[in-house]
C-alpha positions as CSV (number, residue, x, y, z in Angstrom):
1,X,68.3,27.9,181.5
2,X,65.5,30.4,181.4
3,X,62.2,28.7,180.1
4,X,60.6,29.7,177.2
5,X,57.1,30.7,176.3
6,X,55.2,30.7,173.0
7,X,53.2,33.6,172.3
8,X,50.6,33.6,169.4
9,X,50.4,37.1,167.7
10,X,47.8,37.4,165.4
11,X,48.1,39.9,162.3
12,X,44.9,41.4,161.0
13,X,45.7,42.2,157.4
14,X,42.9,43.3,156.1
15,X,39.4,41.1,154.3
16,X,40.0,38.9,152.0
17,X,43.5,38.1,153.3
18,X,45.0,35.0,154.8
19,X,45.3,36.1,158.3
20,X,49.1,34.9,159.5
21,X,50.0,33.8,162.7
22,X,53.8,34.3,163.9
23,X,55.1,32.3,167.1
24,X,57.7,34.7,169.3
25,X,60.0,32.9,171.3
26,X,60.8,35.4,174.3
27,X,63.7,34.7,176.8
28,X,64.9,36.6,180.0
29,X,67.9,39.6,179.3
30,X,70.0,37.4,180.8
31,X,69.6,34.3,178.3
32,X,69.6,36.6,175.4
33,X,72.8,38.1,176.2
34,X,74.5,34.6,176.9
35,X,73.3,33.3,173.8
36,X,74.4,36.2,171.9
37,X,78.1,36.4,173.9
38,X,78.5,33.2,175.8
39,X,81.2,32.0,173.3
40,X,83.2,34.9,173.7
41,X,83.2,35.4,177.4
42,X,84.1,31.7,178.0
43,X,87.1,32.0,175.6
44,X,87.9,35.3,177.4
45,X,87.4,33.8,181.0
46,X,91.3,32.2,181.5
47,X,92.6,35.9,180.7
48,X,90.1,37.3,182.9
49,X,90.6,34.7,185.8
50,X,94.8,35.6,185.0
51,X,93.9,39.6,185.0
52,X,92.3,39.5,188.1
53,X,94.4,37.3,189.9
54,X,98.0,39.0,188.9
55,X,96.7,42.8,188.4
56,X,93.5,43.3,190.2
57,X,93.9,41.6,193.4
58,X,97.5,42.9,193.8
59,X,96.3,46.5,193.5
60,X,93.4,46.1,195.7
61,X,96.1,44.3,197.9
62,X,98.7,47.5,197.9
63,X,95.8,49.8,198.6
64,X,95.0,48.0,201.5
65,X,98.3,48.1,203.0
66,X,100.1,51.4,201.2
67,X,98.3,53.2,204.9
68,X,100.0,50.5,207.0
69,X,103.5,49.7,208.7
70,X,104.0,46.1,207.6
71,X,107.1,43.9,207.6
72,X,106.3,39.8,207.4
73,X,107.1,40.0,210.8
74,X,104.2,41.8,212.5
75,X,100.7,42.4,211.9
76,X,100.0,45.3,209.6
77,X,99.7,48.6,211.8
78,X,97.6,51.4,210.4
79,X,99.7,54.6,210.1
80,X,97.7,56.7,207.9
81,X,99.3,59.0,205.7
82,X,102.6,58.4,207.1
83,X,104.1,56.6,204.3
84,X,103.3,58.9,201.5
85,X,104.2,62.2,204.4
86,X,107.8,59.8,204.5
87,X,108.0,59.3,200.7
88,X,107.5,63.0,199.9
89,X,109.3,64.9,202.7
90,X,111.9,62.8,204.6
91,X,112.9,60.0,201.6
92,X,115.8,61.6,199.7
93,X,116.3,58.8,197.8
94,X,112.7,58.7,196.3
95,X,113.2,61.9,195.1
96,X,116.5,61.0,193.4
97,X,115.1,57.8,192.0
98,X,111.3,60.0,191.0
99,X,114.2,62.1,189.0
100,X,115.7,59.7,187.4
101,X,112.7,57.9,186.0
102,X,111.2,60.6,184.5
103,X,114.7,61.8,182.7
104,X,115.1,57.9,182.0
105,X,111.9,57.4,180.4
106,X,111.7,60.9,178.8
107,X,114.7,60.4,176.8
108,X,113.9,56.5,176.4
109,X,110.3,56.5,175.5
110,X,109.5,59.0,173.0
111,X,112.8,58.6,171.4
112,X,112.6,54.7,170.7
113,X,108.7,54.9,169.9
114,X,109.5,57.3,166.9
115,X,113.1,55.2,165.6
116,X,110.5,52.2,165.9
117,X,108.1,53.5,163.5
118,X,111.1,55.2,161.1
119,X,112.6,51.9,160.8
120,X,109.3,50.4,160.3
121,X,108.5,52.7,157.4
122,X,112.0,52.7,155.9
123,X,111.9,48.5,156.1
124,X,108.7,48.1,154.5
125,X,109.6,49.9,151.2
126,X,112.9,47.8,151.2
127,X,114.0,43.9,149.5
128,X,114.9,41.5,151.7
129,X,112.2,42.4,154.5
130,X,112.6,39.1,156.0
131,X,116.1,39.5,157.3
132,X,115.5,43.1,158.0
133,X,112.0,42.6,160.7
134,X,114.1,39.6,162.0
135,X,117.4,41.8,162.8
136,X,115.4,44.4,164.8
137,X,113.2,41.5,166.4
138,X,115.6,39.4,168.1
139,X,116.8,42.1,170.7
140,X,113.3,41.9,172.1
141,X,113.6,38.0,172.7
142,X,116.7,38.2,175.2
143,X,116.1,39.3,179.0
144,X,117.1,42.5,180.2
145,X,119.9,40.9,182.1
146,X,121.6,39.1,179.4
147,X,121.4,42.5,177.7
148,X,123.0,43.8,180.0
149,X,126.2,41.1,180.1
150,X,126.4,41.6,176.7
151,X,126.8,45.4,176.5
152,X,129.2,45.0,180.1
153,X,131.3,43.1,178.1
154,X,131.5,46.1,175.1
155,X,132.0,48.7,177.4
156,X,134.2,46.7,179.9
157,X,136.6,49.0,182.0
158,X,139.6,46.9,181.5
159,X,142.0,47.1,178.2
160,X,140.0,43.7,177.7
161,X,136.6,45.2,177.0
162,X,135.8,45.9,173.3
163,X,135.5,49.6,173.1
164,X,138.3,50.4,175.2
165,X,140.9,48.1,173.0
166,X,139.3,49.7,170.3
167,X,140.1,53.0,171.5
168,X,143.6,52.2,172.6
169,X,144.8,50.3,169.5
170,X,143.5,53.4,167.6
171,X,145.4,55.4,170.0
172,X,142.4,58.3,170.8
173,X,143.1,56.9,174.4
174,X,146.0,56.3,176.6
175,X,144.1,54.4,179.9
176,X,141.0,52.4,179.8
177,X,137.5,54.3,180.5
178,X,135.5,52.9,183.5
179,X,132.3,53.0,181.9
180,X,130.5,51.4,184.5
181,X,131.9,53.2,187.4
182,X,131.4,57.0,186.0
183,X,128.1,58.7,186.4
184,X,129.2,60.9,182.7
185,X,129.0,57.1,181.1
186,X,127.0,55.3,183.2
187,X,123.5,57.4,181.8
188,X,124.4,57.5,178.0
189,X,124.7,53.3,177.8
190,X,121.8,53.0,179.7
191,X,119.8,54.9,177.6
192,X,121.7,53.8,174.2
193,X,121.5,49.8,176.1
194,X,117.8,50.6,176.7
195,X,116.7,52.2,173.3
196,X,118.2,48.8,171.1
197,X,116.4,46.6,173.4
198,X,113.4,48.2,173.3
199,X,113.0,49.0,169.3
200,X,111.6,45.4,168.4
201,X,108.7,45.4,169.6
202,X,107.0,48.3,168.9
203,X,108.9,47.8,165.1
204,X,107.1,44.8,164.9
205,X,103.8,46.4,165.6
206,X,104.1,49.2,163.1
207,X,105.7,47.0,160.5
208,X,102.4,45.2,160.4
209,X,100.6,47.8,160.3
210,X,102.2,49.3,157.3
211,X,101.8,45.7,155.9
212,X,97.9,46.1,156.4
213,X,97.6,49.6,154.4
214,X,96.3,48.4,150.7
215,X,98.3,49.8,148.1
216,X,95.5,51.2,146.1
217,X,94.8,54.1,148.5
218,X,98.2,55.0,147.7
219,X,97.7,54.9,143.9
220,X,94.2,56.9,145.1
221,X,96.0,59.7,146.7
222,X,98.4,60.1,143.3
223,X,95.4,61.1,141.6
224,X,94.1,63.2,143.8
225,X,97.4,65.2,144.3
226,X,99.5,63.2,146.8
227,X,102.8,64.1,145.4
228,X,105.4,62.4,147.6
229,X,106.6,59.9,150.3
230,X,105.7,62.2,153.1
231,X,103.0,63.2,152.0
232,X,101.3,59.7,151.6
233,X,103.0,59.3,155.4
234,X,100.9,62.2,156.7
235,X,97.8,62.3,154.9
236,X,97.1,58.4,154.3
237,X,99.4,56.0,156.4
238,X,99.2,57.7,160.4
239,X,95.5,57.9,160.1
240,X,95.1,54.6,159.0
241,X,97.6,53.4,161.8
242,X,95.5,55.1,164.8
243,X,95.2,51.8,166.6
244,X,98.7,50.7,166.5
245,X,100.2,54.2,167.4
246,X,98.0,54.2,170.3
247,X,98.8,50.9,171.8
248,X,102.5,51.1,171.6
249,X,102.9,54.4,173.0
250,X,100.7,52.5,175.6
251,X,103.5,50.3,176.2
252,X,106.4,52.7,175.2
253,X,105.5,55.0,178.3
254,X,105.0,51.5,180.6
255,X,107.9,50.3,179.4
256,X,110.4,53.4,180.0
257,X,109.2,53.7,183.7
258,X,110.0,50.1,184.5
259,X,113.3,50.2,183.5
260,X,115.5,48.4,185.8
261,X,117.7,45.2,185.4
262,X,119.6,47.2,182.8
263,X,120.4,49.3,185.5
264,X,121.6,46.9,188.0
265,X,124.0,44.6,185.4
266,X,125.2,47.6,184.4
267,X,126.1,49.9,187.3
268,X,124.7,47.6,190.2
269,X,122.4,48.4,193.1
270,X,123.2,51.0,194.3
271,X,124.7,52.7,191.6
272,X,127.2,55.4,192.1
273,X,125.6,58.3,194.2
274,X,122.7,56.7,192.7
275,X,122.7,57.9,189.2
276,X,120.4,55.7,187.5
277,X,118.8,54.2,190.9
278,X,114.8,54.2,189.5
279,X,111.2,53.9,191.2
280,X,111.4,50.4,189.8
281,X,114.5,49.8,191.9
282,X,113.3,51.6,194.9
283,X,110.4,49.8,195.0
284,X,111.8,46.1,195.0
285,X,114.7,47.7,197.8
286,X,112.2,48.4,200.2
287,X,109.8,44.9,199.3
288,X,113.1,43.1,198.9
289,X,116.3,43.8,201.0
290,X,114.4,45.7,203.4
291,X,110.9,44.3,203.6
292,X,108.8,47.3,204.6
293,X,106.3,45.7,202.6
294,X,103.7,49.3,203.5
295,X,106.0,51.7,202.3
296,X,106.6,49.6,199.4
297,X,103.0,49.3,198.5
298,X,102.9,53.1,198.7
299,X,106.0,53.6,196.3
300,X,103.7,51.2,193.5
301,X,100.4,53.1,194.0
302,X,102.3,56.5,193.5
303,X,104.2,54.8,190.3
304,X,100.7,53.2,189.1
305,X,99.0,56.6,189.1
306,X,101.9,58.3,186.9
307,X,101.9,55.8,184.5
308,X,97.8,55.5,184.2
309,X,98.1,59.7,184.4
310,X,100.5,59.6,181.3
311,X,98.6,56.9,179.4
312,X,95.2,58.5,179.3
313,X,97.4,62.1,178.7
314,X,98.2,59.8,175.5
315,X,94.8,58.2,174.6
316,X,94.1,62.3,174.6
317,X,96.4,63.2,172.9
318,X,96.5,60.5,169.7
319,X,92.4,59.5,169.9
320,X,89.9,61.8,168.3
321,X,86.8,63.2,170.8
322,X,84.4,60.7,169.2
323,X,86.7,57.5,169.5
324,X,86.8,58.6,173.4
């Protein structure tokens, strides 16, 4: 505890006048900044302890090693550049997977971040909003895998699955479709499997943002001239939502590159001539089955830079000069 000292200041006001004395308590920076935010950095101390442990720590780790042959097996051996030399020359399958990603999380990402906030705004001028936030919620609660064993069992390839005895008792087909074993199918579920699953979140978000936008700026912007729904979208509601549309298109863009687990329920690992194989999956091939624990590190650090790259392309893009 820094000690403090009382200091006498004497305030000449002129003859006649009551001359006042003030006592100044003065404290090291130090104190005087715990004092003023002690209470908050001990109540934000087990998320930073958590943070550093589980996200700094493991980067600083796959730094270390992304310039090193390491197995479990051996000590790490410095190689350099080798990996990344290997990753973007020799590693066909890097390329394949780098492709896919971006296509995956191109079509995934923007795509589910706007349905998220059209739903949102269509929901909140509807009755029954309850039943409606709750519908597009609960997809978000179930793990990617029992997504995915629930969507194998729609598009099963047998007469047994749903669609395909739909399609036969309606007669527009004369043999089951092997969804899951066709590249032309195997894309279009994961990307419809991964757009429902991914809506509830972000929904949530913007449905309580809408929530938070008082009613009498609406009523304001009637007088001055606001003459429609789309209007009062544009000119009043986006602005207002900044924050919100910031964050989950945060998310949106980390979210679409880490797709995996859909993938591997659905078409398995590998799929056919890798068709949906991502960095994601790459990544945990060589850490997992393979434990080249080096070149894995590298494969994260490259995926780590694209998706910080994108996200502060975002924060650009949504976030006015000043707010940067």
């Amino acid at each position: 505890m820094a000690k403090k000292k009382d200091i006498v200041v004497i305030d000449d006001v002129g003859e006649g006048e009551i001359l006042e004395a003030k006592v100044y308590q003065t404290q090291s920076k130090f104190a005087q900044f715990m004092n003023r935010t002690g209470t908050g950095w001990l109540f934000m101390l087990p998320f930073l302890v958590l943070f550093v442990l589980f996200s700094v720590i493991p980067v600083l780790t796959s730094i270390r090693y992304c310039f090193t042959y390491y197995d479990l097996v051996r000590p790490a051996e410095w190689t350099g550049l080798e990996n990344y030399r290997y990753m973007f020359i020799d590693d066909d399958i890097f390329a394949i997977a780098f492709k896919n990603t971006f296509v995956l999380a191109i079509l995934t990402g923007p795509t589910g971040y706007i349905l998220s906030f059209f739903f949102a705004w269509v929901i909140n001028n509807l009755k029954y909003k309850s039943f409606w936030v709750l519908a597009f919620y609960t997809p978000t609660m179930v793990s990617g895998t029992a997504i995915g064993i629930i969507w194998m069992v729609l598009f099963d390839g047998s007469r047994l699955g749903y669609l395909n005895y739909a399609l036969l008792r309606l007669g527009l087909i004369s043999e089951p479709i092997a969804f899951t074993a066709e590249k032309a199918w195997i894309v279009p579920i994961i990307i419809i499997i991964s757009l429902w699953s991914s809506l509830g979140g972000n929904f949530l978000i913007f449905f309580a943002g809408l929530q938070n936008v008082r009613k009498e700026l609406y009523e304001a912007a009637a007088i001055d001239g606001i003459e429609n729904s789309y209007q009062e979208l544009w000119y009043i509601t986006l602005p207002l939502m900044k924050p919100q549309l910031l964050y989950t298109a945060i998310t949106s863009i980390t979210g679409a590159f880490g797709v995996g687990s859909i993938c591997v329920t659905v078409a398995g690992n590998p799929s056919p001539d890798y068709c949906v194989h991502t960095l994601s999956l790459h990544i945990g091939d060589y850490s997992g089955a393979r434990l080249e624990l080096g070149y894995a590190c590298a494969l994260s650090l490259v995926m780590f830079f694209i998706t910080f790259t994108l996200g502060k392309v975002t924060m650009k893009f949504l976030s006015s000069k000043d707010e940067l």
